[in-house]
N, C-alpha and C positions, 0 to 999 in steps of 0.2 A: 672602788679601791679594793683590790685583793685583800685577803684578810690573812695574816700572819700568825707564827703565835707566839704569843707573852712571853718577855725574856726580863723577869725585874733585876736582872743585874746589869744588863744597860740601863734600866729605869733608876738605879741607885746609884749609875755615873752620873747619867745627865744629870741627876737633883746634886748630886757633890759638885761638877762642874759648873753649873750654875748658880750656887750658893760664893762659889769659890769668883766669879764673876761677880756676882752681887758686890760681895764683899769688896771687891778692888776696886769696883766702879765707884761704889761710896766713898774709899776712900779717896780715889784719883778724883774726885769730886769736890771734897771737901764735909762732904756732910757726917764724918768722922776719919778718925785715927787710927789705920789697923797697923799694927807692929808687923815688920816683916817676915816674922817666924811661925805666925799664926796659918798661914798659908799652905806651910810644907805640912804638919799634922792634917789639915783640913783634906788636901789633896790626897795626902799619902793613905792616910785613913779610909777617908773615902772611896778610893779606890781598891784598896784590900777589902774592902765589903763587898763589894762588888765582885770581886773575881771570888770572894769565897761563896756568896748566892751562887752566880754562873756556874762553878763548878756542884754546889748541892743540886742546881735546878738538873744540871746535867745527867746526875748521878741519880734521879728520879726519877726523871724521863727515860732513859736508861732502861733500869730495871722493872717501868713499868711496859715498854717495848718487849721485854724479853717473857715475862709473864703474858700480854698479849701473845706472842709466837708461841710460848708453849701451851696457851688453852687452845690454841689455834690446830697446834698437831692433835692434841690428844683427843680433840674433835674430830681431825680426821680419820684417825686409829678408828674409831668406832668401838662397840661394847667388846669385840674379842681382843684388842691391844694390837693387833697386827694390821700393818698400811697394806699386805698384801689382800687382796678382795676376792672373796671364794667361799 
């Protein structure tokens, strides 16, 4: 299996989505009573957690890219600061 890399704000959908699933099945089951309104907080909520992770995870990964590129150049530069070689 290729190996990808960690996104926990899909990881904080699927657990909302599936909590939110849980919940309906019990109820459409009978093994309790959820009131219908529980749902909309549950989903809505959960999903704004979610997109607010993705967007920090983003904004990490991000600026940890751009610090990688620039130890990257100033490696190139060498001790005299100049890319030209001479």
């Amino acid at each position: 299996m290729a190996r990808h890399e960690f996104q926990p704000g899909k990881l904080i959908a699927g657990f909302f989505l599936t909590t939110a699933g849980v919940v309906y099945a019990g109820d459409a089951g009978g093994w309790w009573d959820t009131p219908w309104f529980v749902m909309i907080p549950l989903l809505t909520g959960g999903l704004s957690l979610a997109g607010a992770v993705a967007l920090l995870t983003h904004g990490v990964r991000r600026r940890a890219a751009s610090r990688r590129t620039a130890a990257r150049t100033a490696a190139n530069r060498g001790p005299g600061g100049s890319n030209v070689p001479g």
